[in-house]
C-alpha positions as a Markdown table, in Angstrom:
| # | Residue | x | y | z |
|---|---|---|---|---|
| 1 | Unk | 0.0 | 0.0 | 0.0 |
| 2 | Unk | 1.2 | 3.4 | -0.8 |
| 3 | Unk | 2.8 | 5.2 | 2.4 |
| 4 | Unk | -0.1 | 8.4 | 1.3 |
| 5 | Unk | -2.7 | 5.3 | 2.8 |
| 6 | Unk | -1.3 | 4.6 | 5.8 |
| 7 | Unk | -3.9 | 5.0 | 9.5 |
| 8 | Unk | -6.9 | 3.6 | 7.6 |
| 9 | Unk | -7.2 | 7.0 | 5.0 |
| 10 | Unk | -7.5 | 4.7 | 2.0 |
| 11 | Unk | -10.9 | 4.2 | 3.4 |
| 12 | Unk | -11.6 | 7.8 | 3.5 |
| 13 | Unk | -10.2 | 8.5 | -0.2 |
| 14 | Unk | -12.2 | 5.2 | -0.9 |
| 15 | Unk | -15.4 | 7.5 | 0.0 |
| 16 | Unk | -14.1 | 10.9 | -2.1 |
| 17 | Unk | -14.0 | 8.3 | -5.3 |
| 18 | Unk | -17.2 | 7.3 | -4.8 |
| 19 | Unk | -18.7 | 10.9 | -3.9 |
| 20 | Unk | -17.1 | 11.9 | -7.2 |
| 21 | Unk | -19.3 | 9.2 | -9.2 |
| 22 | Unk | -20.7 | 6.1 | -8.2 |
| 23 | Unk | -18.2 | 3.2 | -9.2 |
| 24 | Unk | -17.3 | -0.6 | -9.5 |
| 25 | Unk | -14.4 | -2.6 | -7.9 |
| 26 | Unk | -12.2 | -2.9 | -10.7 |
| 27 | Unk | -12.8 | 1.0 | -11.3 |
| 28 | Unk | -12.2 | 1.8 | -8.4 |
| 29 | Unk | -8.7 | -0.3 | -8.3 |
| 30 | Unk | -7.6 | 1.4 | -12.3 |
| 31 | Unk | -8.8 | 5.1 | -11.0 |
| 32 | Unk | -5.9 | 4.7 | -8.2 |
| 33 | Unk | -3.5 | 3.3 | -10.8 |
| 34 | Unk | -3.8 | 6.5 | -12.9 |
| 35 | Unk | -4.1 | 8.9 | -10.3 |
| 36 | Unk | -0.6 | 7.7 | -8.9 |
| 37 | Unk | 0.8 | 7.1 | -12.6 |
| 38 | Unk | 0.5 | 3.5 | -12.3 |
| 39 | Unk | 3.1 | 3.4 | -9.5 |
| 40 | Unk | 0.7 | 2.4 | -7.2 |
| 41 | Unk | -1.4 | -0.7 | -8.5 |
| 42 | Unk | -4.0 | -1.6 | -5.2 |
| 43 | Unk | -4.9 | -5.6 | -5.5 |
| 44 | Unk | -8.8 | -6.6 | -5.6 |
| 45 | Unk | -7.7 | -8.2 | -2.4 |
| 46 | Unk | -7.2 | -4.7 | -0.8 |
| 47 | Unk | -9.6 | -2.8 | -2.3 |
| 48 | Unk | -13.0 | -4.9 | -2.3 |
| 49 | Unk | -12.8 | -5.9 | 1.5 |
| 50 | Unk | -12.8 | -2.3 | 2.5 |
| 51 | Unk | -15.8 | -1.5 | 0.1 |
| 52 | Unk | -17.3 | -4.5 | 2.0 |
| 53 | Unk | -16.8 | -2.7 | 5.3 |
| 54 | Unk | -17.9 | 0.6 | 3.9 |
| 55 | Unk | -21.5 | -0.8 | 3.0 |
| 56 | Unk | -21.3 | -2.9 | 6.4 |
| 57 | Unk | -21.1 | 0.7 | 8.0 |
| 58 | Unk | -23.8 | 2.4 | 6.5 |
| 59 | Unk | -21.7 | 4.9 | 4.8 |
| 60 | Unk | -21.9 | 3.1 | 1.1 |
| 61 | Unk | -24.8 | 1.3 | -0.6 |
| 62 | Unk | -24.4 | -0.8 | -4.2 |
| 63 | Unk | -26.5 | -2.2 | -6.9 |
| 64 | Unk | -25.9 | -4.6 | -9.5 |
| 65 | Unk | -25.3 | -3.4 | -12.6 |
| 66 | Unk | -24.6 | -5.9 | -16.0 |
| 67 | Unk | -23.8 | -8.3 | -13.3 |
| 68 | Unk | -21.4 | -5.6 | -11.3 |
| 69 | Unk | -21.5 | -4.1 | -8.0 |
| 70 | Unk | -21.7 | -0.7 | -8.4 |
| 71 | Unk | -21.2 | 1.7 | -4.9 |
| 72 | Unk | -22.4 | 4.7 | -4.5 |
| 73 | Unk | -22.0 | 6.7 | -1.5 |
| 74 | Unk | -25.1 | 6.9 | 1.1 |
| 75 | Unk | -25.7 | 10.4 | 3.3 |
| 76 | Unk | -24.1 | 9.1 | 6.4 |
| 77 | Unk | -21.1 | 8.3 | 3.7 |
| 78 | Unk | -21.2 | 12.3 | 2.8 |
| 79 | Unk | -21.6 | 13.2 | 6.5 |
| 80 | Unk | -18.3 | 11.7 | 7.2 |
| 81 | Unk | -16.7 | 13.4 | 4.4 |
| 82 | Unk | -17.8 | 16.9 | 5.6 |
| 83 | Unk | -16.9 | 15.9 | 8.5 |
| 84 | Unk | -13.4 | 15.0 | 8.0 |
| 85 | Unk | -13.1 | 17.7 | 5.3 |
| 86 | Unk | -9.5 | 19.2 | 7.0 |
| 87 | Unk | -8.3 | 15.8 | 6.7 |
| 88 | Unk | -9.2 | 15.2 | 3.1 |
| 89 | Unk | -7.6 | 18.2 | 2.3 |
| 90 | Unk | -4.4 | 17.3 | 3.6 |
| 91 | Unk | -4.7 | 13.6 | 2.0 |
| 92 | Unk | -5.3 | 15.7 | -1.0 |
| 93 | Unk | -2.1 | 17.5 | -0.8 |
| 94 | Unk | -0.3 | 14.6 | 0.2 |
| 95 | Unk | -1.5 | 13.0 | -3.3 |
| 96 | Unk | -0.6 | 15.8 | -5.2 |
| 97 | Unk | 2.9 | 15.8 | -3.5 |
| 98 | Unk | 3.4 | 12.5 | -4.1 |
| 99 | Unk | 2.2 | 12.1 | -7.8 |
| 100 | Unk | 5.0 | 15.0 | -8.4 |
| 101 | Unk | 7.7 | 13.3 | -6.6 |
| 102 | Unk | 6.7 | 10.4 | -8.7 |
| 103 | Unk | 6.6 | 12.3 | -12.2 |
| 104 | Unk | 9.9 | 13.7 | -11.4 |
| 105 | Unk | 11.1 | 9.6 | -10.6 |
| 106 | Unk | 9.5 | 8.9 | -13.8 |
| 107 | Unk | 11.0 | 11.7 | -15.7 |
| 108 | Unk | 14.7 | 11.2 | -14.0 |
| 109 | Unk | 14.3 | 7.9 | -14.8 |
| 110 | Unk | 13.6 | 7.9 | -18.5 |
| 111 | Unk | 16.5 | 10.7 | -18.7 |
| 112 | Unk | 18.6 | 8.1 | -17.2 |
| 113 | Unk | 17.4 | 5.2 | -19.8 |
| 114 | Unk | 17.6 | 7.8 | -22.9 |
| 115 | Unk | 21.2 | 8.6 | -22.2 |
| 116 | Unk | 22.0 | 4.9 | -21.3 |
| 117 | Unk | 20.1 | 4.2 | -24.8 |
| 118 | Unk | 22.1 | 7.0 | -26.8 |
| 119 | Unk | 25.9 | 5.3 | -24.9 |
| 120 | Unk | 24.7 | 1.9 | -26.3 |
| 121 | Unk | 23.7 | 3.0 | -29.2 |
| 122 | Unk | 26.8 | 5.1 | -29.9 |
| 123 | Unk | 29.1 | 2.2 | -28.7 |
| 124 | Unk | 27.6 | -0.3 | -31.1 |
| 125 | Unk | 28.1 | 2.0 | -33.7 |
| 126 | Unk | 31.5 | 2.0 | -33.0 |
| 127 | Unk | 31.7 | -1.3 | -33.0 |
| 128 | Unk | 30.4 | -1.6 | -36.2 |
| 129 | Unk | 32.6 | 0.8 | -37.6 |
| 130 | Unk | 35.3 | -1.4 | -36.3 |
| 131 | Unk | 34.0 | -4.4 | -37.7 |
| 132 | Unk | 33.2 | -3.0 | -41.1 |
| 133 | Unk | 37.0 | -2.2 | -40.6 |
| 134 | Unk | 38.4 | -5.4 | -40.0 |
| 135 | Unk | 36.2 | -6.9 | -42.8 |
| 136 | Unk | 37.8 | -4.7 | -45.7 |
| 137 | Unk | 40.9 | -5.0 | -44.5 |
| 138 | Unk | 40.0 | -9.1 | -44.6 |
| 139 | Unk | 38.9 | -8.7 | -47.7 |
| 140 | Unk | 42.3 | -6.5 | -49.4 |
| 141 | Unk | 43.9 | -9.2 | -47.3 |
| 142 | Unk | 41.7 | -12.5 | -49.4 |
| 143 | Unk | 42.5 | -10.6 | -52.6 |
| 144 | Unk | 46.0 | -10.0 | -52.0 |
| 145 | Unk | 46.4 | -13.7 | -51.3 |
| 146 | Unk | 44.5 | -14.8 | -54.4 |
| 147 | Unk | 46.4 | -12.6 | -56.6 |
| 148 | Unk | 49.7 | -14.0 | -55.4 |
| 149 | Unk | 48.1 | -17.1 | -55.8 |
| 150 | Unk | 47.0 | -16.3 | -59.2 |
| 151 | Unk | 51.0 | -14.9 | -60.0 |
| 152 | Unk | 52.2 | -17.9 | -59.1 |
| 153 | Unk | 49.8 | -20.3 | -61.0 |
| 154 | Unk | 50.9 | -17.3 | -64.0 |
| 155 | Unk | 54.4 | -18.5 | -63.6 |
| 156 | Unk | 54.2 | -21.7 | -63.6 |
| 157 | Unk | 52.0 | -22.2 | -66.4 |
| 158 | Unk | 54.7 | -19.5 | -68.2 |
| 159 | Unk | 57.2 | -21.8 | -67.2 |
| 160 | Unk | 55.8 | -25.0 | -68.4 |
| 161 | Unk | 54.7 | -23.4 | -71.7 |
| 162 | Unk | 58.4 | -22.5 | -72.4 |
| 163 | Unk | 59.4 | -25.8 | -71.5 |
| 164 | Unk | 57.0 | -27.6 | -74.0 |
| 165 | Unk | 58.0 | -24.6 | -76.7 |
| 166 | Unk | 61.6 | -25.8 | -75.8 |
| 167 | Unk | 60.5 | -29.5 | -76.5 |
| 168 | Unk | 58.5 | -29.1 | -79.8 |
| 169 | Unk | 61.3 | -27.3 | -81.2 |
| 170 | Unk | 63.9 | -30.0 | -80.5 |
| 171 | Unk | 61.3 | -32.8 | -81.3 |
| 172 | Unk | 60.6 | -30.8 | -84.8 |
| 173 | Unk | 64.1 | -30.1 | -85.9 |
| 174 | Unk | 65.4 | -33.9 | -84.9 |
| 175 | Unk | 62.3 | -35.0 | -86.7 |
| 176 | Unk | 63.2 | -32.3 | -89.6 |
| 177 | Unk | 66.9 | -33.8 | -89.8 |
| 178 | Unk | 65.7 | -37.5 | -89.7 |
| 179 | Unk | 63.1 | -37.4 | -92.8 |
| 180 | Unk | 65.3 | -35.1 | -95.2 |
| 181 | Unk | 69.0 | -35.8 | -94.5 |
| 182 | Unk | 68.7 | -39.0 | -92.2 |
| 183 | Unk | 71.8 | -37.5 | -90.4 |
| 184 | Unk | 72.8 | -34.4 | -89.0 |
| 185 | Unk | 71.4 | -31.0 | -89.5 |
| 186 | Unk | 71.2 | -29.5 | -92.7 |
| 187 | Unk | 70.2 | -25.8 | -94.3 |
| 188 | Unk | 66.4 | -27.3 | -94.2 |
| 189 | Unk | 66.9 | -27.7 | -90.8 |
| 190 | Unk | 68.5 | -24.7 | -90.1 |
| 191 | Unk | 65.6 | -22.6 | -92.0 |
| 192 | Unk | 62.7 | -24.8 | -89.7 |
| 193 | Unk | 64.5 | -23.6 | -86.6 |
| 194 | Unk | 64.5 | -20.2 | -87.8 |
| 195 | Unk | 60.9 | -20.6 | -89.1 |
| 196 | Unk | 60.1 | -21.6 | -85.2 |
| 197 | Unk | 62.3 | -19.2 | -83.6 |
| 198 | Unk | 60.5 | -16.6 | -85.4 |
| 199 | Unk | 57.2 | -17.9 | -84.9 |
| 200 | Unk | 58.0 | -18.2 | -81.1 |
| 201 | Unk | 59.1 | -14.2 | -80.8 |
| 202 | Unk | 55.8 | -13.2 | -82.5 |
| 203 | Unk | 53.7 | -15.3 | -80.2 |
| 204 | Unk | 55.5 | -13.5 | -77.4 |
| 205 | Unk | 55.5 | -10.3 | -79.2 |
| 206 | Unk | 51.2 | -10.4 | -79.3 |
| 207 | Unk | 51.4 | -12.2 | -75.5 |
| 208 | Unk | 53.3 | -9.1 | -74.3 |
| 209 | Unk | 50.3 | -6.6 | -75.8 |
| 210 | Unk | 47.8 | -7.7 | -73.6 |
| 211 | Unk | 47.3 | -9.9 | -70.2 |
| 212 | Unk | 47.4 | -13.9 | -70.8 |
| 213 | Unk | 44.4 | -14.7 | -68.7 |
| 214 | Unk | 44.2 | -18.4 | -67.8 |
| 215 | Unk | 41.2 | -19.2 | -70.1 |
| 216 | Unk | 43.5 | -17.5 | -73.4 |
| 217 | Unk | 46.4 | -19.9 | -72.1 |
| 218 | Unk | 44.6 | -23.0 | -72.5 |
| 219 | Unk | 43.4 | -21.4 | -75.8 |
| 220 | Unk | 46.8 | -20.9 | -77.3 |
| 221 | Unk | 47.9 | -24.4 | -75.4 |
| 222 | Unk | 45.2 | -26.2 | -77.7 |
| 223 | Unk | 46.7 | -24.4 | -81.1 |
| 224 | Unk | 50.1 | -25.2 | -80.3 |
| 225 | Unk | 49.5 | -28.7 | -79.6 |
| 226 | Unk | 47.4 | -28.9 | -83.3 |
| 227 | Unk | 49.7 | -27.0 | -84.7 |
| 228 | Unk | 52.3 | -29.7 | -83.5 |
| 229 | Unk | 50.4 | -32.6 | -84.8 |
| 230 | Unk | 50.1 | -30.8 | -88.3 |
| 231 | Unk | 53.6 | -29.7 | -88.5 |
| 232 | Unk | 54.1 | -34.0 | -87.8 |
| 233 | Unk | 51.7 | -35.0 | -90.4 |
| 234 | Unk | 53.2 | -32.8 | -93.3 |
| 235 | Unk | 56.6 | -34.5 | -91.8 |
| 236 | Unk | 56.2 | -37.7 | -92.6 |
């Protein structure tokens, strides 16, 4: 019960509601919720008892009403309102104290909460900040490591192309000296190694105009090897 109640004066506010309007329970019980800005909630247990002992004494009467009790306060009831009217006056001003002290709780209160709200908020954007952060730099980090990745694979396929270049032009010129001379090298086979040579620095020549992606590797890989196997077949 709120302190404003304590010596029995809920039953005489109990009889300033009812002067006010005739009311039910439950009205009663959600009039003192707003009145005291829901700070102080009464229970049914507290609250219909007392109406109970009101009409015992005389001072309240009900009637039922869409199957509700509805009080309304009798003339001996008003008699001990006038009667106590001093003291109703000061519970009055009590009240009125007390709902201020409460809205200024309230108000403090949600100050507190808004500011707390606005330090959260600001922190998690922070922190978001930081994260978005830490994801970029992730990121540069991925695609500096799939580029190196990439370089290497670049090399190595570079690499292995020479290599087979290497190869097809020893394979064609032994294969060059063995079907015209039978023996060693000869001016035919001098002029088929220039032939590749040349054809070798031209392929490099358009490689080095624009970037050898993987897929124009395997490209140039395929024409090389049928380009081999024709160069073979006009051999024999």
């Amino acid at each position: 019960m709120s302190p404003v109640f304590g010596h029995g004066r809920l039953r005489l506010y109990l009889l300033k509601l009812l002067q006010e309007s005739p009311r039910h329970g439950y009205e009663v019980i959600r009039l003192l919720q707003d009145r005291f800005l829901g700070v102080y909630s009464p229970s049914p247990g507290t609250i219909y008892p007392r109406l109970a002992r009101l009409e015992e004494e005389g001072l309240v009467t009900h009637e039922v009403v869409n199957g509700k009790k509805v009080f309304t306060l009798t003339e001996q009831g008003q008699q001990e309102l006038n009667a106590r009217g001093d003291e109703l006056a000061d519970l009055e001003q009590e009240i009125s104290e007390s709902v201020r002290d409460i809205a200024r709780e309230v108000k403090e209160d949600v100050r507190d909460t808004v500011r707390s709200l606005r330090d959260e908020l600001t922190q998690m954007a922070r922190e978001v900040r930081q994260g978005v952060k830490q994801d970029e730099q992730r990121v540069k980090q991925e695609q500096r490591e799939a580029w190196r990745e990439h370089k290497a694979e670049w090399q190595r396929q570079k690499h292995e192309w020479k290599r087979q270049a290497h190869e097809w032009r020893r394979e064609w010129k032994q294969h060059w000296t063995e079907s015209f001379t039978g023996h060693g090298p000869s001016d035919a086979d001098d002029q088929l190694g220039q032939m590749l040579a040349e054809f070798v620095q031209e392929v490099r020549q358009d490689t080095a105009a624009g970037r050898v992606t993987e897929e124009t590797l395997a490209t140039a890989q395929d024409a090389l090897y049928d380009a081999a196997r024709r160069i073979r077949e006009a051999l024999r």
